[in-house]
N, C-alpha and C positions, 0 to 999 in steps of 0.2 A: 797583076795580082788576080788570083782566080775570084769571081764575085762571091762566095762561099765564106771568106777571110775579112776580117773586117780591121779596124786601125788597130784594135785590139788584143789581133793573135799574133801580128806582127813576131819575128826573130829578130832582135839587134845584135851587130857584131862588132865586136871593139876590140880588134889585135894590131896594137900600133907597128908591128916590123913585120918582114915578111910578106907571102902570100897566104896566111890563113884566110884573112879576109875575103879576098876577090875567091878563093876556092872552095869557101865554107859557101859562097851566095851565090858560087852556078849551080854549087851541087846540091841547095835547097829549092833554088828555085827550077830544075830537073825536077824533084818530086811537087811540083806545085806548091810549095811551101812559101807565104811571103817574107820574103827579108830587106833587111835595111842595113846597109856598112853604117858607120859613123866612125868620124874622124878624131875624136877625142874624147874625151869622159864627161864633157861640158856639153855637147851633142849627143851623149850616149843618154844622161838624165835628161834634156829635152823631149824625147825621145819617150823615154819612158813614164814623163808626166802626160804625155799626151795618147798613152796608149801602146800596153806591150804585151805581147803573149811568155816571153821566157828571153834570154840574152846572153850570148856566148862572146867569152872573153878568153883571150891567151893568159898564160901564167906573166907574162913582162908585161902583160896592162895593170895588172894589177898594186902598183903602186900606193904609198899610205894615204896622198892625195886621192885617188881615185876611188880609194875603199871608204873614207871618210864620204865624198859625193856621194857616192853610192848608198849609202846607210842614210845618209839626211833625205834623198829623195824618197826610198821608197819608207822611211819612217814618217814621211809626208800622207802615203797612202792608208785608207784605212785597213783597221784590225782583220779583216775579210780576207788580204792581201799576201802575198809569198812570194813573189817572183821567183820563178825558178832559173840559177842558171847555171849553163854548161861554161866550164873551165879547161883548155888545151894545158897540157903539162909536159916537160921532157921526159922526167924518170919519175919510177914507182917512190925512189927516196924523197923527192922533194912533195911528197903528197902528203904530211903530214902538218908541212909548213905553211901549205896553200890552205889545207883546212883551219888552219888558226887563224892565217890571214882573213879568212872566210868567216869567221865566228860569229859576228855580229849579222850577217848575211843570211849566214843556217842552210837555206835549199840550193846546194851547189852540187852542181854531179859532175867528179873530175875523168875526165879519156885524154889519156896516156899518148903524145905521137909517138910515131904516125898514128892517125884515126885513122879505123875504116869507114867505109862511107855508110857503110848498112848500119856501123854501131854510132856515128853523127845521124843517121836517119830515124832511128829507133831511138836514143835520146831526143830527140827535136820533138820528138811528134808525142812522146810520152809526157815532157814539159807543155806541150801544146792542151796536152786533155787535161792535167793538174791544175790548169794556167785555167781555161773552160771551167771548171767545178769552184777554182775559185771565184768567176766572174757572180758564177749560179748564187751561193751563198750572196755575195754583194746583194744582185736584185733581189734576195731575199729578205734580205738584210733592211733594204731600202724600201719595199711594199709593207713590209713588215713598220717602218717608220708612218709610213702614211699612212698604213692602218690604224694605227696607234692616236696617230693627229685626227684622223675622220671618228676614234671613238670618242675622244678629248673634247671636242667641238659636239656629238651625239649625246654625250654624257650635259654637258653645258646645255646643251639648246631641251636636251626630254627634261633637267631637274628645270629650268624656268616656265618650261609649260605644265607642268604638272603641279609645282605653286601655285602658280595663277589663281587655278579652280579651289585651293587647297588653303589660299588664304581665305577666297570670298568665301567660303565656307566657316573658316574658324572668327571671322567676322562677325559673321549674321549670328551665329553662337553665341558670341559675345551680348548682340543687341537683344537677341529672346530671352538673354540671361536681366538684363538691365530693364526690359521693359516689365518683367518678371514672370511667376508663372504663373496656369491656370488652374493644374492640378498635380498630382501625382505623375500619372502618363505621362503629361506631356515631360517633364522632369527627369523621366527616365527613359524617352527620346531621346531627349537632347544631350542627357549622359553616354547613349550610344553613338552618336555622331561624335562628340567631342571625342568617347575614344577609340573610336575606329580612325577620327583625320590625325590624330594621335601617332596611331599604326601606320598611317601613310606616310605622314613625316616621318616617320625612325627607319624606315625602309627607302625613301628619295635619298635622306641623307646618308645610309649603308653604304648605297648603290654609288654616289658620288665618294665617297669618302675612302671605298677600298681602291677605286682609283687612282682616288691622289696621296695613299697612302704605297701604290704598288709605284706610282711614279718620282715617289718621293716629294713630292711635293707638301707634306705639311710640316711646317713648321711649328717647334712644341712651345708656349707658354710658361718654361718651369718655373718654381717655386717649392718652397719645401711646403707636404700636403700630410695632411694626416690624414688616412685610407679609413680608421674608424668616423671619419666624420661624412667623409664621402659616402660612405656605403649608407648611413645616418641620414643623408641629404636624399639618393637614392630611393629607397624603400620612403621615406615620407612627405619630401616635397614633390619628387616625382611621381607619384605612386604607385613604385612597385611592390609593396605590401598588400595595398588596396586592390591589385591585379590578383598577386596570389589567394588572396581569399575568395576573389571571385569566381576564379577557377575550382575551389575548394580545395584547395591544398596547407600545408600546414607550413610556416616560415619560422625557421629559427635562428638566432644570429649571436654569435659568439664571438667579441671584437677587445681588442684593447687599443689604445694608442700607437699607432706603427706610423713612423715620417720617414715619408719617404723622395725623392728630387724628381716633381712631374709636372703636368700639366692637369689643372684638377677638371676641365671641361674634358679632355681627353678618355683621364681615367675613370671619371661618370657614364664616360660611350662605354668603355670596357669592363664594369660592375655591371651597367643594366644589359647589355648585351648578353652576358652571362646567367643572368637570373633568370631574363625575359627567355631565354633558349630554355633553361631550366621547367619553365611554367610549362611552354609548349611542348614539350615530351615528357612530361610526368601527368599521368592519369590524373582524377579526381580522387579525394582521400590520399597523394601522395604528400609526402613531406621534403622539404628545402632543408640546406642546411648552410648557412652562409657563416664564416668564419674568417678572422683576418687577427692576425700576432708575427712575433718577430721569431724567425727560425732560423739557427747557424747564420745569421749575417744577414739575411733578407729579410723584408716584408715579404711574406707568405700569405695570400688569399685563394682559401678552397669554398668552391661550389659544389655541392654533392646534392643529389634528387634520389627519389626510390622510381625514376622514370622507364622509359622503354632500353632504358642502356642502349650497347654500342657493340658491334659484333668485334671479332681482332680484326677483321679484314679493313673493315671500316674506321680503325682508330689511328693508318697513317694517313691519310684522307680528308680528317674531319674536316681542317683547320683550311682546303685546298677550295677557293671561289666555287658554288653554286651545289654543293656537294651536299646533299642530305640524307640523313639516316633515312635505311629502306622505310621502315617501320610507320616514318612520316608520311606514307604517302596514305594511307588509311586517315591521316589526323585533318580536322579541319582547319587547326591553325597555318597551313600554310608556310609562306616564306620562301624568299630569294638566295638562302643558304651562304648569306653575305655576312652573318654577325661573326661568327668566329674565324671567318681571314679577317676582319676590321680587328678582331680581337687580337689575335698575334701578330698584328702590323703593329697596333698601335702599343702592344708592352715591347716587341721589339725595338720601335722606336725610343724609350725611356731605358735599353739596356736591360731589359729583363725576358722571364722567356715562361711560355706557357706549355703544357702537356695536356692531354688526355686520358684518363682511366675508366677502365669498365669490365666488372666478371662476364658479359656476354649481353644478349635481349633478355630485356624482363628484371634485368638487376640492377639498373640503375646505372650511373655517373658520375666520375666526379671532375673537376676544371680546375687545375693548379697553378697560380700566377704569383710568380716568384719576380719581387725586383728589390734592387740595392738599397740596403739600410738610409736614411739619411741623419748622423747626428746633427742636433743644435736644437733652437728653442723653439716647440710648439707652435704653429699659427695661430693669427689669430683668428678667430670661428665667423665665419660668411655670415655676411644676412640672409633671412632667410627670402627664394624668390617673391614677388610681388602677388596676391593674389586678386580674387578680383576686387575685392572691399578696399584695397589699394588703388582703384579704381577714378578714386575722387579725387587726386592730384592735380589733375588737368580740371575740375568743376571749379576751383575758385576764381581761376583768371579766365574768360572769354578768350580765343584767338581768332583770328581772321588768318582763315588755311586753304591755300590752295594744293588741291590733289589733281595730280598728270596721270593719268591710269590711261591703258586703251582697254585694258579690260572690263566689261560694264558692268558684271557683276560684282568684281572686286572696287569698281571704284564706287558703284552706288551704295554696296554695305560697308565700306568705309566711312561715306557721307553720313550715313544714318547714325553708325558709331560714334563718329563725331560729334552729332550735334547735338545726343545724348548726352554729351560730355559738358554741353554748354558753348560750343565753339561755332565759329558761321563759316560757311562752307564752298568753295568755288569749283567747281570742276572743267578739266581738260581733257579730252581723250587721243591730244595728239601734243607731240613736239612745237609745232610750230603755233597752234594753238594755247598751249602752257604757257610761252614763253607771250603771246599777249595780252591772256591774261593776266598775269602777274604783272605787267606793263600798267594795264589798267585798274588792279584793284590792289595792287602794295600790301600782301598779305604778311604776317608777321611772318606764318610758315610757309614752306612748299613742301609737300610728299609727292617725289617723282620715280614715275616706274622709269627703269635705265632701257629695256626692250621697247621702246615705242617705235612705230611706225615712220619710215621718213628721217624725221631728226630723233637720233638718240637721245635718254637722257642725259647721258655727259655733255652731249652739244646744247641740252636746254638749259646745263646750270650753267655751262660760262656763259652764256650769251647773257642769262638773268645777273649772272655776276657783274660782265662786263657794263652791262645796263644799270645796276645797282649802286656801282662804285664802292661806297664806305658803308654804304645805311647796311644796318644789322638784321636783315633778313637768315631767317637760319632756313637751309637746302636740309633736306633728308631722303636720301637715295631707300627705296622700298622695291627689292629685286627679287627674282631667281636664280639671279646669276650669285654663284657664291664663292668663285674661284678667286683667290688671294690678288691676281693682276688684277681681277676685275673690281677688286675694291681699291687696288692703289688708281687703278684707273679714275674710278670715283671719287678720292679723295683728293687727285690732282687738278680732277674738274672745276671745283668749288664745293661737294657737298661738304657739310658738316658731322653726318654720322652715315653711316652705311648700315641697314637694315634688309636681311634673308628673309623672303617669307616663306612659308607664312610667319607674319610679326608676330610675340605673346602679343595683343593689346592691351595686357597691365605693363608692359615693360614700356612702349608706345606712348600710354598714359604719363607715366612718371616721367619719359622724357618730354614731352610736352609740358608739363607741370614743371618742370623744371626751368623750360622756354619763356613761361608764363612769371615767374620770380622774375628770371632775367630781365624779363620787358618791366614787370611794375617796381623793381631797383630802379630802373632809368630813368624812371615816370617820374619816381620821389625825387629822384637827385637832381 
């Protein structure tokens, strides 16, 4: 076999009677062509699992057994795949019947005996390059996979390091807030930090989230939601009304009750994401215009601005990763052009579908998101989130908390947080370190970062587990890992709650307050 050819390009030939065989493989291997006889169809898909460029068969191999083989092995091969092959026949009449036989097959090219040898030479070597273009696509196919896994693994390791800094920060926030203020200034500091790590967060989790929305990877939460509540929750526990004004823009909102079958953390990504887009290409002095009711069968929600609109070229586009109106690039809000694929991943995912409208630049927008009715009764109405006067939760019971951080500013504005709270405080900055302390000082809680150095956190909570046995120590995983394995992983470990940072520290509060009943129940009984 010339060294040019590899297991790959191989010719198999499978013509049970006769001499096709022995005559089909001096005359390919005369052009340097490698070939392989085989002696039955059992040897012929051996053969081809292990490597084929294309495979020439008479019309009396072809048998129902052997069409049957045939079709299972190479249905074995991936989608990339086609074997091509050549079929010897007697007459022009029976070529009709060999192609049916062939149906399931498809890439079959029937010569008529006698063959000439130029027209077996000229099929062979044309199956040879089809057979080659197929391979191309596979390694494409297949880089293209490990691409995929190397962004998968890039995405995971930038969104936990970019937490890190992003918790210590809404931390220490926390603590300037508790310890209180000194002026004015300082107050409208700290308003800028909180909503600038705000901005950070809603952009880590974009970034991660059109990912595992392109890879399918999220799974939705439904229930029946009512979109005027959402949008209600939106504009004032999030404060995206508070944003528009800042901006100086004018917000209007025109809503009745529409229920609809979703995910209501979902569908809060794809209202602020929409409005928040809105703030950022609408001047100062422009006006919002948010609206949600039920139209022909759907819950219908329009977003309309009097902003920098949208040219036509740009309106099949919008919706397309990293894509942003020209117009933006004079603006200083920025942005990673990731809210509006989040946005039609995530109403595609609920079965509904979003559009685009705009008379041109300078006219404005509007965002139409249309999803299925849902009859039955009303939900009932969310509390509302925790804020910080919520705060005091965790002040009536004392804990003894051990925090596993290696990050030192996240773990030391942590500590401070804490003990603000009334709680006493131990720190670790490694795996193997956590796990003796907790040995030695039997704290009620643990808050373990899962990325530590050496021993992970899943390896420090079963060890504390295994160490612990029965006693009621409660584990709280506090990560940047946010990926759905990486919480089953955690929850298989031993922790008890799984927490993304940056953590609210009023939600952090109330679960520890909650920690804190649990222990003084036990105490009394």
């Amino acid at each position: 076999m010339s060294e040019e050819w590899s297991v790959e390009d191989r010719i198999l030939v499978f013509t049970p009677t006769g001499r096709d065989a022995s005559l089909a493989c001096q005359l390919l291997a005369r052009a340097e062509l490698p070939c392989v006889p085989c002696s039955d169809e059992m040897a012929m898909c051996r053969e081809i699992e292990a490597g084929a460029g294309a495979a020439i068969l008479a019309e009396e191999a072809l048998l129902p057994w052997t069409v049957d083989a045939l079709c299972e092995v190479l249905h074995r091969q991936g989608p990339w795949s086609d074997l091509p092959l050549i079929v010897f026949t007697r007459a022009s009449e029976a070529n009709e019947g060999i192609l049916a036989t062939l149906g399931p097959l498809s890439n079959a090219t029937i010569l008529e005996r006698p063959v000439r040898m130029s027209t077996l030479l000229s099929a062979a070597k044309t199956a040879l390059r089809a057979r080659r273009r197929q391979y191309e696509v596979r390694d494409l196919l297949l880089r293209q996979s490990e691409a995929d896994r190397r962004k998968d693994e890039f995405l995971a390791m930038l969104g936990h390091e970019l937490r890190n800094p992003l918790a210590a920060i809404r931390n220490s926030l926390w603590v300037l807030d508790e310890v209180g203020a000194r002026g004015d200034q300082d107050l409208r500091q700290r308003e800028v930090i909180e909503r600038q790590t705000r901005h950070l967060v809603r952009m880590v989790d974009d970034l991660l989230d059109v990912s595992r929305v392109t890879l399918g990877k999220i799974i939705l939460k439904r229930q029946t939601v009512d979109l005027e509540e959402i949008i209600a929750r939106c504009l004032h526990e999030l404060g995206l009304a508070s944003l528009a004004a800042s901006h100086g823009l004018t917000l209007r909102v025109e809503s009745e009750p529409v229920l609809v079958d979703g995910d209501p953390v979902r569908l809060e990504q794809v209202i602020c994401n929409l409005v928040q887009n809105a703030i950022k290409y609408t001047p100062r002095g422009g006006r919002l215009t948010l609206t949600v009711r039920a139209e022909e069968g759907d819950g219908t929600l329009r977003m309309h601005d009097t902003g920098v609109g949208i040219t036509p070229e740009m309106l099949p586009q919008i919706f397309e990763p990293f894509t942003q109106v020209e117009s933006s690039r004079i603006r200083s809000e920025g942005g990673l052009g990731l809210g509006l694929p989040l946005v039609r991943g995530l109403v595609e995912l609920h079965g509904g579908q979003v559009e685009a409208q705009s008379d041109g630049p300078g006219r404005g927008s509007e965002f139409i998101v249309r999803f299925p009715l849902r009859t039955g009764k009303k939900p009932a109405r969310r509390s509302a989130s925790p804020a910080h006067s919520m705060a005091n939760g965790a002040e009536r019971i004392g804990l003894s908390i051990l925090v596993v951080e290696d990050n030192m500013d996240g773990r030391e504005s942590l500590r401070d947080l804490l003990e603000i709270w009334g709680h006493r405080v131990d720190l670790a900055e490694n795996g193997h370190e956590g796990v003796e302390q907790a040995l030695a000082v039997h704290p009620d809680v643990a808050l373990i970062d899962i990325g530590l150095p050496g021993m992970d956190g899943n390896e420090v909570a079963q060890r504390i587990r295994a160490a612990f046995g029965t006693d009621p120590l409660v584990l709280i995983a506090m990560t940047g890992y946010g990926q759905p394995d990486d919480r089953r992983r955690a929850l298989q470990a031993g922790f008890d709650s799984y927490l993304v940072k940056p953590v609210d520290p009023a939600y952090l509060s109330r679960l520890l307050g909650e920690v804190g009943q649990q222990l003084q129940r036990r105490v009394a009984s």
